[in-house]
C-alpha positions in Angstrom: 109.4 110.2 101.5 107.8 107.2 102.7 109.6 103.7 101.7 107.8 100.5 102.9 108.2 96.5 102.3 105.4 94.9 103.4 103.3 91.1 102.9 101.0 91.4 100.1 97.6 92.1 101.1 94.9 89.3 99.9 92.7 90.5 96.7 90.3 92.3 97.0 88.3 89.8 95.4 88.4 87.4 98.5 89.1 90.4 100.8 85.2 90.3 102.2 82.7 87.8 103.0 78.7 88.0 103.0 77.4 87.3 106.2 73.4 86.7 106.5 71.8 89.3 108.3 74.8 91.8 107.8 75.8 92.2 105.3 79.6 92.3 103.8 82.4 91.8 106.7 86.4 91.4 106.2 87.5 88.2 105.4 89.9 86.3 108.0 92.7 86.4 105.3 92.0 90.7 105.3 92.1 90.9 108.6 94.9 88.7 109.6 97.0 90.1 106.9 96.0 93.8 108.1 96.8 93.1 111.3 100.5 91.4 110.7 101.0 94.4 107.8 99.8 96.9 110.1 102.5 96.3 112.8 105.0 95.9 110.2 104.4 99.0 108.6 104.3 100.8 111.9 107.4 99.4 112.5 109.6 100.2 110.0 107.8 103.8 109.6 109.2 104.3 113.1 112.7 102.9 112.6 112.7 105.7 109.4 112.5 108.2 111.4 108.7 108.4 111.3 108.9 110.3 108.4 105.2 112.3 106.7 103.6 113.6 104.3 101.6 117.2 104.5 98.1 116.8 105.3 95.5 117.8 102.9 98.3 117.9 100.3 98.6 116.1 96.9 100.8 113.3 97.2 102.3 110.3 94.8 102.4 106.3 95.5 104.5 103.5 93.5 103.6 100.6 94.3 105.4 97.4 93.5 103.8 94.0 94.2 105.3 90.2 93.5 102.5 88.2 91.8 102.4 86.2 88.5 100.2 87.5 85.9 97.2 85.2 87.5 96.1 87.9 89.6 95.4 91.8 88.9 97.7 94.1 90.5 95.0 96.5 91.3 93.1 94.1 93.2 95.8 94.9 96.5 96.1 98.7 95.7 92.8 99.0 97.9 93.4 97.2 101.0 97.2 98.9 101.4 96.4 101.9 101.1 93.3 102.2 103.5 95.6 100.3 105.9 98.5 102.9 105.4 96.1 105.5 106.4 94.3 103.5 109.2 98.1 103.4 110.9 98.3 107.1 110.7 101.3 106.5 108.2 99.8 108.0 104.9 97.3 111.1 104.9 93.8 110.4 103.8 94.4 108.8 100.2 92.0 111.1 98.6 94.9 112.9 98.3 96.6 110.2 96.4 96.9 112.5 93.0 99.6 109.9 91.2 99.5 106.4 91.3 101.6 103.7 90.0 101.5 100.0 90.7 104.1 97.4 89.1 104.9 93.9 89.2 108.2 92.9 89.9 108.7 89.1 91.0 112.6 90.7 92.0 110.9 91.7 95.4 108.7 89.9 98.5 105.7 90.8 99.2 105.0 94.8 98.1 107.0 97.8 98.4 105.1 101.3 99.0 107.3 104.8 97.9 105.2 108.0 99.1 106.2 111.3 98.0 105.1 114.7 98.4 104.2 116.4 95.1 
């Protein structure tokens, strides 16, 4: 099992910009936030013991994220969980075959559970 505690990531409704000529890029919030998030997650994945999931395996992810009901909690799922497997801490999330995201204004930023199925 994978348990993280991470910032929340920026929606993913301001999580890209257009730029002329190119095209969509990351926004400066995305990638600052994926940058800090990233080390943190790295982090505390190696002070766990480094812990992983089988490759090419179905696995589950609960997701809890602090926001008011201004924003939809599906909007972050996105950007976390491509990060996650960017660090090498979740397999690909195709595999992702459960999936559930709460709010809960109890915690700071978002907590990510992983579990083998």
């Amino acid at each position: 099992m994978i348990h993280l505690t991470l910032p929340l990531p920026p929606s993913s409704n301001n999580a890209y910009i257009n730029v002329p000529g190119k095209g969509r890029a990351p926004s400066t919030a995305h990638e600052n936030w994926k940058l800090v998030a990233s080390t943190i997650a790295k982090g505390q994945h190696k002070k766990a013991g480094s812990p992983i999931l089988p490759a090419k395996k179905p696995y589950k992810l609960s997701i809890r994220v602090n926001i008011d009901h201004k924003s939809d909690i599906a909007n972050r799922e996105k950007l976390l969980t491509d990060m996650l497997v960017a660090a090498g801490i979740l397999p690909d999330d195709c595999w992702v075959s459960e999936l559930n995201i709460y709010r809960d204004r109890t915690i700071n930023g978002v907590v990510v559970t992983a579990e083998a199925l």
